[in-house]
Backbone and ligand atoms as CSV (ligand in chain L), in Angstrom:
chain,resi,resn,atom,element,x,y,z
A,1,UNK,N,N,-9.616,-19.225,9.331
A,1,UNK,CA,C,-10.673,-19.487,10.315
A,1,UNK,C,C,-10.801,-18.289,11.247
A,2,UNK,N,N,-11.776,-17.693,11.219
A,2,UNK,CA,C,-12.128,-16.339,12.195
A,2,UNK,C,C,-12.448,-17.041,13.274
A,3,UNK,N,N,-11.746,-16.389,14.706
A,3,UNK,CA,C,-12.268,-17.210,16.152
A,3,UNK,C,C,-13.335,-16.891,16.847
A,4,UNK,N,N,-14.186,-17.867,16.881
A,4,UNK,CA,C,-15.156,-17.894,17.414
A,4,UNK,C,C,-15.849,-16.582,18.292
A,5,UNK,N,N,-14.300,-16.112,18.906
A,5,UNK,CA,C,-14.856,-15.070,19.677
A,5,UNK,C,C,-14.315,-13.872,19.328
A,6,UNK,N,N,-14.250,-13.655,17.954
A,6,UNK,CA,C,-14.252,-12.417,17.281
A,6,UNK,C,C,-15.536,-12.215,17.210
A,7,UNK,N,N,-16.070,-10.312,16.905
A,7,UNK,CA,C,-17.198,-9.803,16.817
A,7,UNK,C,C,-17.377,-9.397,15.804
A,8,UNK,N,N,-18.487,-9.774,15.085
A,8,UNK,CA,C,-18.749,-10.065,13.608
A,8,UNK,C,C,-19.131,-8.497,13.385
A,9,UNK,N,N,-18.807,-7.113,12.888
A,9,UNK,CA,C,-19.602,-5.759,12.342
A,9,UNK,C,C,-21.054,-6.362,11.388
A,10,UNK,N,N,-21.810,-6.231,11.076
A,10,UNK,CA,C,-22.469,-6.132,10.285
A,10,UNK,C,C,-23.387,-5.372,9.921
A,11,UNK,N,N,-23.931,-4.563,8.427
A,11,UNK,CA,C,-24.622,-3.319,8.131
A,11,UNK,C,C,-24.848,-3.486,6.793
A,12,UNK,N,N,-26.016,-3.072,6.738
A,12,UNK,CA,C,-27.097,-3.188,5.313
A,12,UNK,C,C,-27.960,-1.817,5.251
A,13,UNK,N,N,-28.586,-1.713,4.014
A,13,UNK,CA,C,-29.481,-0.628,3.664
A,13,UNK,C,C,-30.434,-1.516,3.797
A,14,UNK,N,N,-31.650,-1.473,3.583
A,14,UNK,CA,C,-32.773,-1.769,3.563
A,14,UNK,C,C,-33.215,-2.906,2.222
A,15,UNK,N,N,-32.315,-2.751,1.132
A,15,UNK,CA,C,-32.162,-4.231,0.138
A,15,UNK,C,C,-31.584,-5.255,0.942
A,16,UNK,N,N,-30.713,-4.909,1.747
A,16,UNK,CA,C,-29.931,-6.392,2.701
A,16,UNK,C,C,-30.757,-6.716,3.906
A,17,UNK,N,N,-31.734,-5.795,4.418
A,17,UNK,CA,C,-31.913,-5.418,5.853
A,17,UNK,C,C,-32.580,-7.170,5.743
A,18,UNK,N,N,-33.314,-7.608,5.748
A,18,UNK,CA,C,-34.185,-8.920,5.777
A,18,UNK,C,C,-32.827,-10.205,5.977
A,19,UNK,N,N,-31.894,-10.390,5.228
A,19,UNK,CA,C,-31.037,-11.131,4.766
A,19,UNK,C,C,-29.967,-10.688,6.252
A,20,UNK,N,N,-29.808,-9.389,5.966
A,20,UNK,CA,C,-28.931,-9.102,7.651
A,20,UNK,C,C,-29.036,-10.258,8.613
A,21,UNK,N,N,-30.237,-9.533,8.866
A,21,UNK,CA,C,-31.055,-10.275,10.276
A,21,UNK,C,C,-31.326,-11.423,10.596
A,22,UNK,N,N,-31.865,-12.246,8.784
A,22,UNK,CA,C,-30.992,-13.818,9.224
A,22,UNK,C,C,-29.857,-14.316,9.080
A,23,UNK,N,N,-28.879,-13.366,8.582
A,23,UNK,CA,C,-27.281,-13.582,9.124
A,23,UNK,C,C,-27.140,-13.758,10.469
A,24,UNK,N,N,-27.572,-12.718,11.013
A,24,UNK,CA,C,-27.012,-12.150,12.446
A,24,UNK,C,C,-27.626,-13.467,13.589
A,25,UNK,N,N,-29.045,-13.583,13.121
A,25,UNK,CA,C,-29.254,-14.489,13.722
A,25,UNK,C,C,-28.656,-16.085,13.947
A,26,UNK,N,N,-28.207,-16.741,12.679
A,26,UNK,CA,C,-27.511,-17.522,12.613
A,26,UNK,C,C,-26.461,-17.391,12.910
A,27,UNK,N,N,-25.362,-16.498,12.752
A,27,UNK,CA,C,-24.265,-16.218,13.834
A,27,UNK,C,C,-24.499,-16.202,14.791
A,28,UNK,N,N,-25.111,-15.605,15.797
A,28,UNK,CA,C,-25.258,-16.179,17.434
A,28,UNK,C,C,-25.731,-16.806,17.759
A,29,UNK,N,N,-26.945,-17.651,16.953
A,29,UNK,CA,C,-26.686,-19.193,16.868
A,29,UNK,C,C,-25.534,-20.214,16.988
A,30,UNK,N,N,-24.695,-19.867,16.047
A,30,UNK,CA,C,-23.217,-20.519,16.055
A,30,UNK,C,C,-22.116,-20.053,16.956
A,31,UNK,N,N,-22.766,-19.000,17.689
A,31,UNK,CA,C,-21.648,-18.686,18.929
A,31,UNK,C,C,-21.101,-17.450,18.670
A,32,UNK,N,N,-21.148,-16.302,17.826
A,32,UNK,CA,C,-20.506,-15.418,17.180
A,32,UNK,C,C,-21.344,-14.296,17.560
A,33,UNK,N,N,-20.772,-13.299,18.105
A,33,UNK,CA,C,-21.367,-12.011,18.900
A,33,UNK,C,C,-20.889,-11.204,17.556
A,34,UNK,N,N,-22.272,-10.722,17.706
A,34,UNK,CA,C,-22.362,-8.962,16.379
A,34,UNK,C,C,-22.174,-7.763,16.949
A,35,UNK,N,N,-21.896,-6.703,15.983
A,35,UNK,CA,C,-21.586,-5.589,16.641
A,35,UNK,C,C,-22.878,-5.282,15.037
A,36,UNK,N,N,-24.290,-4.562,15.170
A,36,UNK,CA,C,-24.865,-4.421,14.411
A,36,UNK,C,C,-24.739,-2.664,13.749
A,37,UNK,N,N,-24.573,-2.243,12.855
A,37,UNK,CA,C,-24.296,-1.058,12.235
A,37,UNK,C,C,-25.629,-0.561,11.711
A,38,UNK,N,N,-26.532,-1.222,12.017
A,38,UNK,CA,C,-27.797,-0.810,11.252
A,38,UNK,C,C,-27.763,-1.255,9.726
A,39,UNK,N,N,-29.149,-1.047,8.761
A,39,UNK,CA,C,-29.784,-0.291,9.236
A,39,UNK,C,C,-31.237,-0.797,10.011
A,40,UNK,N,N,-32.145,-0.555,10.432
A,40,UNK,CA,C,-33.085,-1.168,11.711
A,40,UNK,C,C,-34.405,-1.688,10.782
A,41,UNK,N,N,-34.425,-1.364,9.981
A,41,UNK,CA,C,-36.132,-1.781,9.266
A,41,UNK,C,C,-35.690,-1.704,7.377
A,42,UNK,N,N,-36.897,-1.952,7.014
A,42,UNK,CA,C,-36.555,-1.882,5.630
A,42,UNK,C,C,-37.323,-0.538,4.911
A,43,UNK,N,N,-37.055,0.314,5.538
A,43,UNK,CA,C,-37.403,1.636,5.060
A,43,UNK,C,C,-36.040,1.958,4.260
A,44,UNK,N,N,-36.564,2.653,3.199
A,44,UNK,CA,C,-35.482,3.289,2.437
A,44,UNK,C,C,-34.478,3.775,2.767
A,45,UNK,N,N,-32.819,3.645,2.856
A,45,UNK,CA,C,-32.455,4.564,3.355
A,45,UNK,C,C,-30.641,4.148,2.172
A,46,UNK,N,N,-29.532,5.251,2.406
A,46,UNK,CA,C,-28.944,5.166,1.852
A,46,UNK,C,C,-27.548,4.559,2.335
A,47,UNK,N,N,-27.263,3.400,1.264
A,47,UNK,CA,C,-26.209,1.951,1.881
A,47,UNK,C,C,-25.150,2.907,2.333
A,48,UNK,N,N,-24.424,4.131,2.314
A,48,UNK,CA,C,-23.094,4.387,2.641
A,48,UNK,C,C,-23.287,4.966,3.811
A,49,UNK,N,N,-24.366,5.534,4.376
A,49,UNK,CA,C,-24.776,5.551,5.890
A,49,UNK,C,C,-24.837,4.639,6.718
A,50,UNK,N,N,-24.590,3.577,6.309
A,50,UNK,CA,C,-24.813,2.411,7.357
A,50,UNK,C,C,-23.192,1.667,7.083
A,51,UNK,N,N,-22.772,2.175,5.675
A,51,UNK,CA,C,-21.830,0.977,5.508
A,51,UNK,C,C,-20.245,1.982,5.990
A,52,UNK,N,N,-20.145,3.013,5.486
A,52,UNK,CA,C,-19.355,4.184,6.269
A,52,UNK,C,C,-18.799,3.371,7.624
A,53,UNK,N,N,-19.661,3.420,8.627
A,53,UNK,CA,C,-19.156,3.532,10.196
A,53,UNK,C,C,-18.739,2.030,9.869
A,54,UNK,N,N,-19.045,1.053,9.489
A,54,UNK,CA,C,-18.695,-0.469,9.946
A,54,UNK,C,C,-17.483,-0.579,9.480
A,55,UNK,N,N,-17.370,0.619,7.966
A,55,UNK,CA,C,-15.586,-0.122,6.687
A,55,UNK,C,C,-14.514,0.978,7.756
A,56,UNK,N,N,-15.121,1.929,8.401
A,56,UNK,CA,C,-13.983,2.818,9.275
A,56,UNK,C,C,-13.728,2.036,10.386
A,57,UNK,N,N,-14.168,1.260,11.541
A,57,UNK,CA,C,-14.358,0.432,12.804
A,57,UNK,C,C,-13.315,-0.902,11.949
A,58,UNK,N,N,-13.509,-1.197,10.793
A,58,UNK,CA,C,-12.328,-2.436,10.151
A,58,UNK,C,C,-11.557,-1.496,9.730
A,59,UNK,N,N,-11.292,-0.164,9.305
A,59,UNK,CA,C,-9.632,0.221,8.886
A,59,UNK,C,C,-9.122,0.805,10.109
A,60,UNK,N,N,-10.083,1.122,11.097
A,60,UNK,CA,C,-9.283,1.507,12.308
A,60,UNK,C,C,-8.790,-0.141,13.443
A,61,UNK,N,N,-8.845,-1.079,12.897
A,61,UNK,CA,C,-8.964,-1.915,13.788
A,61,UNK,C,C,-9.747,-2.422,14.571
A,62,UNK,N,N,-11.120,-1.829,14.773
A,62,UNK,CA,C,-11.820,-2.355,15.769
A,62,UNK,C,C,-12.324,-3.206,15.995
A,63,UNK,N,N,-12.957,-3.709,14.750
A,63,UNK,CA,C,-13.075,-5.236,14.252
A,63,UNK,C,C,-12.432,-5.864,13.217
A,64,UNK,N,N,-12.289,-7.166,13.275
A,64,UNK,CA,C,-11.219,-7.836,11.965
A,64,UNK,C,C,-12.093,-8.400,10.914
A,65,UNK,N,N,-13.557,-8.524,11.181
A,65,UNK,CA,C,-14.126,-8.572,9.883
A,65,UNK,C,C,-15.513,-8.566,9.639
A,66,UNK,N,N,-16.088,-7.830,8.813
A,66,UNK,CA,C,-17.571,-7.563,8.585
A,66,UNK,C,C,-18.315,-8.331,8.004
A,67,UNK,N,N,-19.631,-7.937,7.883
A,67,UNK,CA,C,-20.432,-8.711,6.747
A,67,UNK,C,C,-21.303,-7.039,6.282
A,68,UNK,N,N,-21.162,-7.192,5.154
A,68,UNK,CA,C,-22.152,-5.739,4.514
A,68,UNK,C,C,-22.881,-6.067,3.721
A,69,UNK,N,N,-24.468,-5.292,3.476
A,69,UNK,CA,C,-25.630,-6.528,2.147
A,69,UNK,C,C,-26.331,-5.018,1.696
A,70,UNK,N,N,-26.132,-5.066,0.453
A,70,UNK,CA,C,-27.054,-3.923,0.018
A,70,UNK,C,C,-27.793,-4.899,-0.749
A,71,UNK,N,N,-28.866,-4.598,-1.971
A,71,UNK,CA,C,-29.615,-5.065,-2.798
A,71,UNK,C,C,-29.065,-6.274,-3.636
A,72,UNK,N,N,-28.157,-5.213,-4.199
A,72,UNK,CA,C,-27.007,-6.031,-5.288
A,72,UNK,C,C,-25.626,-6.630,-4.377
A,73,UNK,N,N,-25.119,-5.862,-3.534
A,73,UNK,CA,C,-24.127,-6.152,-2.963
A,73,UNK,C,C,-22.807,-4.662,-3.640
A,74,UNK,N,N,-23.470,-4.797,-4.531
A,74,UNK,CA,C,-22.370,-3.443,-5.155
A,74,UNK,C,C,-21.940,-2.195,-4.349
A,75,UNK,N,N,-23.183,-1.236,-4.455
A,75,UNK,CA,C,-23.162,0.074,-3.627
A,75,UNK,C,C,-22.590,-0.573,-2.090
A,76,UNK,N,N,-22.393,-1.410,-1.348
A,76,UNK,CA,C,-21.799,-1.652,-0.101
A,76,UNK,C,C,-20.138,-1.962,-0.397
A,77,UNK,N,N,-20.190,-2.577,-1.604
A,77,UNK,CA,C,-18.917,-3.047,-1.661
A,77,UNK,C,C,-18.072,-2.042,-2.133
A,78,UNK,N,N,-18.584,-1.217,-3.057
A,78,UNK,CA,C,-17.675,0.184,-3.313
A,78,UNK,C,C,-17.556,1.122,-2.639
A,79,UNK,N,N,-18.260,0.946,-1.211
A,79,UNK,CA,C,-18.472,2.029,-0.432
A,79,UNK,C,C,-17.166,1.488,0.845
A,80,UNK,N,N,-17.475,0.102,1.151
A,80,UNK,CA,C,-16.142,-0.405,1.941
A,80,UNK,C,C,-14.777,0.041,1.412
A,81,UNK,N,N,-14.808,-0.724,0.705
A,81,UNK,CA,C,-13.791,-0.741,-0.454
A,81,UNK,C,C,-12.640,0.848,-0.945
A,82,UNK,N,N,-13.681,1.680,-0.301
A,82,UNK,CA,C,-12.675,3.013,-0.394
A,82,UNK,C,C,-11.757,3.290,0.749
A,83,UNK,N,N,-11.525,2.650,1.701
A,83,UNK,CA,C,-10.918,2.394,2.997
A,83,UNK,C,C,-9.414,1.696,2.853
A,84,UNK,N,N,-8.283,2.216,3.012
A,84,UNK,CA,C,-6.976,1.353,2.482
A,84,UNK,C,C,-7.107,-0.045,3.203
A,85,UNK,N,N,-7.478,0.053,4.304
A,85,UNK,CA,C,-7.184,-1.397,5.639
A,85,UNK,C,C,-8.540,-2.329,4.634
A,86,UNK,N,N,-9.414,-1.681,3.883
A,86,UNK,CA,C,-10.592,-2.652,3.797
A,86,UNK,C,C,-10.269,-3.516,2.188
A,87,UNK,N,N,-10.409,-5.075,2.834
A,87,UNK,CA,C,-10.799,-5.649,1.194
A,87,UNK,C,C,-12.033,-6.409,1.203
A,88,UNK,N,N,-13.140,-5.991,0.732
A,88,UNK,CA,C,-14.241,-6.425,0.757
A,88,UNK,C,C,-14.464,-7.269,-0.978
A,89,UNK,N,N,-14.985,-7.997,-0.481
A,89,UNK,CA,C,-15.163,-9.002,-1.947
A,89,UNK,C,C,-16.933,-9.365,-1.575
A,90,UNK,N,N,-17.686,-9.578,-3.013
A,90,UNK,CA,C,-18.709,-9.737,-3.168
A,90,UNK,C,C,-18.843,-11.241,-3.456
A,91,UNK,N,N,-19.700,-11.971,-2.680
A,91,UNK,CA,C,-19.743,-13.301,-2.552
A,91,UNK,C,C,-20.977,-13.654,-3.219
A,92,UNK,N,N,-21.530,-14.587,-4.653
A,92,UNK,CA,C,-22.905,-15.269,-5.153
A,92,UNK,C,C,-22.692,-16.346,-4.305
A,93,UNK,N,N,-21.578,-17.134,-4.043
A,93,UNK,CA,C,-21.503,-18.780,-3.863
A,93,UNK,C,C,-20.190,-19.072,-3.047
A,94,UNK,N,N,-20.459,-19.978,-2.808
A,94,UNK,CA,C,-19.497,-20.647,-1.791
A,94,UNK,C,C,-18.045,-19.961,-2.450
A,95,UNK,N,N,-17.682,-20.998,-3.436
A,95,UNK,CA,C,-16.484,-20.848,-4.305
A,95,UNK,C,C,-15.796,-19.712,-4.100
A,96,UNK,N,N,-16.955,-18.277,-4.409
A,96,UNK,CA,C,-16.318,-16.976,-4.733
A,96,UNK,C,C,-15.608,-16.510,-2.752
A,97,UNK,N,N,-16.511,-17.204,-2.262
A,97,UNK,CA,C,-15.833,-16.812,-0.242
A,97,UNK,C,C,-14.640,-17.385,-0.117
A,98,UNK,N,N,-14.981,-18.887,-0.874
A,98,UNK,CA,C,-13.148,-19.338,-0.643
A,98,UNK,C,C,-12.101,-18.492,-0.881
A,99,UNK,N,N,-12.298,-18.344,-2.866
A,99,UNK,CA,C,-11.243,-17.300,-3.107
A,99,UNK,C,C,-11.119,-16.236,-2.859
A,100,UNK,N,N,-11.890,-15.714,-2.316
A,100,UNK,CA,C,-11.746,-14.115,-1.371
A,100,UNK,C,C,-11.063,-14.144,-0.503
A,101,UNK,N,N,-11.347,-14.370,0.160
A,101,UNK,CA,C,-10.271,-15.298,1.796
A,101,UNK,C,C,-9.058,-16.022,0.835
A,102,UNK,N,N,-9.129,-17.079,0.117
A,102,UNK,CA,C,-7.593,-17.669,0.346
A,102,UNK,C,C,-6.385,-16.423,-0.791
A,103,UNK,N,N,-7.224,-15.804,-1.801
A,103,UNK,CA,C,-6.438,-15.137,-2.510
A,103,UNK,C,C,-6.525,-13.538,-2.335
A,104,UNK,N,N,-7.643,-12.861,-1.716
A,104,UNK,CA,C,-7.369,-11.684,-1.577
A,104,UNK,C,C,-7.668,-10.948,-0.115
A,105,UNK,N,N,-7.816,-12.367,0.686
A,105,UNK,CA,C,-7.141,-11.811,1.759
A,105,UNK,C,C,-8.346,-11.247,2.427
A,106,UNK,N,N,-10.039,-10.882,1.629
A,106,UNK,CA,C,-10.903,-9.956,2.348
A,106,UNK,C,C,-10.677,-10.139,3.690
A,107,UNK,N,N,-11.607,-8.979,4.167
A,107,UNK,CA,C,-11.933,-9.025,5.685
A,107,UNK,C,C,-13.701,-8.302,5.756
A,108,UNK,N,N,-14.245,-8.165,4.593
A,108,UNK,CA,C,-15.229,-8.194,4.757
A,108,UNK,C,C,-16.033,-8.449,3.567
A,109,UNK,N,N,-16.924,-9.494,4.187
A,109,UNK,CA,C,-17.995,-10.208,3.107
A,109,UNK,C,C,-19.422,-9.121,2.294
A,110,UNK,N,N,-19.515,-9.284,1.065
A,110,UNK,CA,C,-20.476,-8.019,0.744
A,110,UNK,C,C,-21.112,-9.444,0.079
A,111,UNK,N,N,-22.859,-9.349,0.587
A,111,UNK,CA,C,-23.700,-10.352,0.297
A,111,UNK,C,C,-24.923,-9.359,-0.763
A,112,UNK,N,N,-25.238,-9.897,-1.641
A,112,UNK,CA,C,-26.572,-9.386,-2.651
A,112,UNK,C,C,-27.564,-9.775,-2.125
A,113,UNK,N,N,-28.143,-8.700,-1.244
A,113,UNK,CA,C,-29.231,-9.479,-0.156
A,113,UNK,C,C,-30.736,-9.968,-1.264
A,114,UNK,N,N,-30.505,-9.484,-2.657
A,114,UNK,CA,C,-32.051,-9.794,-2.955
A,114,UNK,C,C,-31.574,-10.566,-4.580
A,115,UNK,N,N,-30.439,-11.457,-4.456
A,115,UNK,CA,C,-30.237,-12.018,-5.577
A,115,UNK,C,C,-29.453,-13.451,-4.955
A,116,UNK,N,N,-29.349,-13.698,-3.834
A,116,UNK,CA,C,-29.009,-15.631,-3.230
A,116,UNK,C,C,-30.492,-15.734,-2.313
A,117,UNK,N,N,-30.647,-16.909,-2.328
A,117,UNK,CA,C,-31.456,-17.538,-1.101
A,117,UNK,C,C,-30.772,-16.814,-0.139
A,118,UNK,N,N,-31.557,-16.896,1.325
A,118,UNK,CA,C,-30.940,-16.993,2.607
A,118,UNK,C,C,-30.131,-17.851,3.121
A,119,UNK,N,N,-30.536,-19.103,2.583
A,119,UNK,CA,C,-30.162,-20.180,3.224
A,119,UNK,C,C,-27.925,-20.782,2.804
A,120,UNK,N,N,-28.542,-19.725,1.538
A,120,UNK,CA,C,-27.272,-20.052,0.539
A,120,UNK,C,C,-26.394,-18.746,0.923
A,121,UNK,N,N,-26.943,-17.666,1.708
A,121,UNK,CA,C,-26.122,-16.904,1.807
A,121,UNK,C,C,-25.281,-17.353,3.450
A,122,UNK,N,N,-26.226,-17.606,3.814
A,122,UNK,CA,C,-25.529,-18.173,5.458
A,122,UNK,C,C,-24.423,-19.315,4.870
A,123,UNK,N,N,-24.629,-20.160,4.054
A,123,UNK,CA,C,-23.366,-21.177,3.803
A,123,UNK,C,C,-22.056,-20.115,2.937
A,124,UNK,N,N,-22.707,-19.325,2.190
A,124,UNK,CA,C,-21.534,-18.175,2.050
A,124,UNK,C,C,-20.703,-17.762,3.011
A,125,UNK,N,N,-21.831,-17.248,4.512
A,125,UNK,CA,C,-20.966,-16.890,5.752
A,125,UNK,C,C,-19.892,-17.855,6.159
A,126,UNK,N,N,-20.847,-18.345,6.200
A,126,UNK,CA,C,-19.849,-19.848,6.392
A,126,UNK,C,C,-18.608,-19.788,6.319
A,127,UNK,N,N,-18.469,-19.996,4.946
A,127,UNK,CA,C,-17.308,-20.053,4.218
A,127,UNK,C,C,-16.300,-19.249,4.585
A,128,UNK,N,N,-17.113,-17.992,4.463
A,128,UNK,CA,C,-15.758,-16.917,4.346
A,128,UNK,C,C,-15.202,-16.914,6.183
A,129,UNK,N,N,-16.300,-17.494,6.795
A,129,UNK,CA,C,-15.582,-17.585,8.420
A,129,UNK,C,C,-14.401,-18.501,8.341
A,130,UNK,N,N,-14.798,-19.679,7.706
A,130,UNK,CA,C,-13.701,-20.476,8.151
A,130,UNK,C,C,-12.602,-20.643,7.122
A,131,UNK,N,N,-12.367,-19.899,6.149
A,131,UNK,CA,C,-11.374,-19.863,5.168
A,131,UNK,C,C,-10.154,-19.138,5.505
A,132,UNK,N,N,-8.707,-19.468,5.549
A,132,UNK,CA,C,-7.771,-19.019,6.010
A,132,UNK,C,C,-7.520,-18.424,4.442
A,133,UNK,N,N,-6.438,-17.223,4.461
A,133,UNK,CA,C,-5.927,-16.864,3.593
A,133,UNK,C,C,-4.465,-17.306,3.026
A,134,UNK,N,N,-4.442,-17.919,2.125
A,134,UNK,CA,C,-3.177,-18.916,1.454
A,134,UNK,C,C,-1.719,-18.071,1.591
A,135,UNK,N,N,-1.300,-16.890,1.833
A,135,UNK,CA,C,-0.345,-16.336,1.582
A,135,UNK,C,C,0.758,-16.564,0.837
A,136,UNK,N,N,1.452,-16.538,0.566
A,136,UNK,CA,C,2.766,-16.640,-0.511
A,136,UNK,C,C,2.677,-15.606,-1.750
A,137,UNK,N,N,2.374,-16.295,-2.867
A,137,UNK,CA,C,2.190,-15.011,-3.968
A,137,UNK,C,C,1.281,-14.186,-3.900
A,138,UNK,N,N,-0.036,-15.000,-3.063
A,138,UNK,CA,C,-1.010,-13.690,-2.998
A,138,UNK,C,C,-1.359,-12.460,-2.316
A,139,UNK,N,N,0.054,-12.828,-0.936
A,139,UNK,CA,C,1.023,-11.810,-0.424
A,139,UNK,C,C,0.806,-10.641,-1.203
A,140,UNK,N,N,1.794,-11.026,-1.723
A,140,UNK,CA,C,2.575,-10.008,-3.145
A,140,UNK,C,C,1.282,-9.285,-3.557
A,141,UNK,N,N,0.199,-9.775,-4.224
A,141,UNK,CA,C,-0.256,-9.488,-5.458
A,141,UNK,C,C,-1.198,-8.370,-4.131
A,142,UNK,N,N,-1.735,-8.903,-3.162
A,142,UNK,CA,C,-2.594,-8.183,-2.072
A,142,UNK,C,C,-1.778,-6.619,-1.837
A,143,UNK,N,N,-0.376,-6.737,-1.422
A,143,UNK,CA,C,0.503,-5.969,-1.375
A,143,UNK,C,C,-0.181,-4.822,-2.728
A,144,UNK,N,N,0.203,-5.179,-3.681
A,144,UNK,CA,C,-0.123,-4.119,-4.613
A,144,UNK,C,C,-1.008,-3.880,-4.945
A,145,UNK,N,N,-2.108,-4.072,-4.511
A,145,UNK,CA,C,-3.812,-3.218,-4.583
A,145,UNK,C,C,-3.971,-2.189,-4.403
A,146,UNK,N,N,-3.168,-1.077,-3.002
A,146,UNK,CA,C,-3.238,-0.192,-2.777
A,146,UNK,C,C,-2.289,1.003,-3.787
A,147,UNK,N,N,-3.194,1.900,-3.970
A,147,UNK,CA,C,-3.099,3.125,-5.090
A,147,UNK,C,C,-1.963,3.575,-3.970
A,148,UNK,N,N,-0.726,4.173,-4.481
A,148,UNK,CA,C,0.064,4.799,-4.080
A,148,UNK,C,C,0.191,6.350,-4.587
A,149,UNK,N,N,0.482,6.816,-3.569
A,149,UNK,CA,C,0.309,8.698,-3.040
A,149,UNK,C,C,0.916,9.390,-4.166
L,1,RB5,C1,C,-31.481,-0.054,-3.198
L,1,RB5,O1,O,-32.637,-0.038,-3.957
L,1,RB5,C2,C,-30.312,-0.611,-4.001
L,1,RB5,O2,O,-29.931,0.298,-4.965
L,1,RB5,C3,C,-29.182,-0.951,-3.084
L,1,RB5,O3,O,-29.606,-1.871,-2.134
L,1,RB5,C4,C,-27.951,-1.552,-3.700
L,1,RB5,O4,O,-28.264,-2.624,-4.541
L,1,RB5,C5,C,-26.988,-0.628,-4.300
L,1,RB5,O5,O,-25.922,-0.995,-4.824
């Protein structure tokens, strides 16, 4: 369960930008202050410019967990995803937020802004807000994700 008064990062290219914005909005609806990364309109622009500053602000600590939306969800998620502190998992459906959260622990949600409803992606948010991560073996298995030097 993320607390209420954690500050949500969130950042899209211009495939997520629409889907962002009714994230963001429904989060401070529900009480949840954003820290917005851009990007501002749906003009073209390129996902690792926007998604860069939000996956560095989660491996430096600054926030404990994002939401990122490119088209597909891909190009955001491989772009987080190069960050040791970051585990970003790509969410279609409820199900896949659970097991992100209870087995790998993400800390930031990567949404396919132009392949779920809206409505289905906010119950995604959902999810991955209030899902604790199970620890025990998936400890372990989280433990060894990171490529060693
Ligand atoms: C932009 O057209 C699209 O390529 C982008 O949003 C994303 O899907 C990349 O992975």
């Amino acid at each position: 369960m993320i607390d209420g008064s954690a500050v949500i990062a969130i950042a899209s290219d211009h495939g997520g930008f629409e889907m962002k914005e009714f994230i963001k909005t429904k989060l401070e609806a529900a009480g949840y202050s954003t820290k917005d990364f851009g990007t501002n309109s749906d003009n073209s622009v390129d996902y690792p410019d926007m998604i860069h500053p939000l996956a560095e602000a989660i491996n430096n600590g600054n926030f404990k967990i994002g939401i990122i939306l490119c088209g597909s969800g891909n190009g955001a998620q491989m772009t987080a995803n190069k960050y040791p502190g970051v585990r970003a998992g790509l969410c279609w459906n409820e199900e896949q937020a659970t097991l992100t959260r209870r087995h790998n622990n993400a800390n930031i949600l990567s949404l396919p802004g132009r392949f779920v409803p809206f409505e289905l992606a906010w119950k995604i948010t959902l999810r991955f807000l209030t899902t604790d991560f199970e620890g025990g073996r998936h400890t372990i298995r989280v433990d060894k994700i990171a490529v060693n030097p």
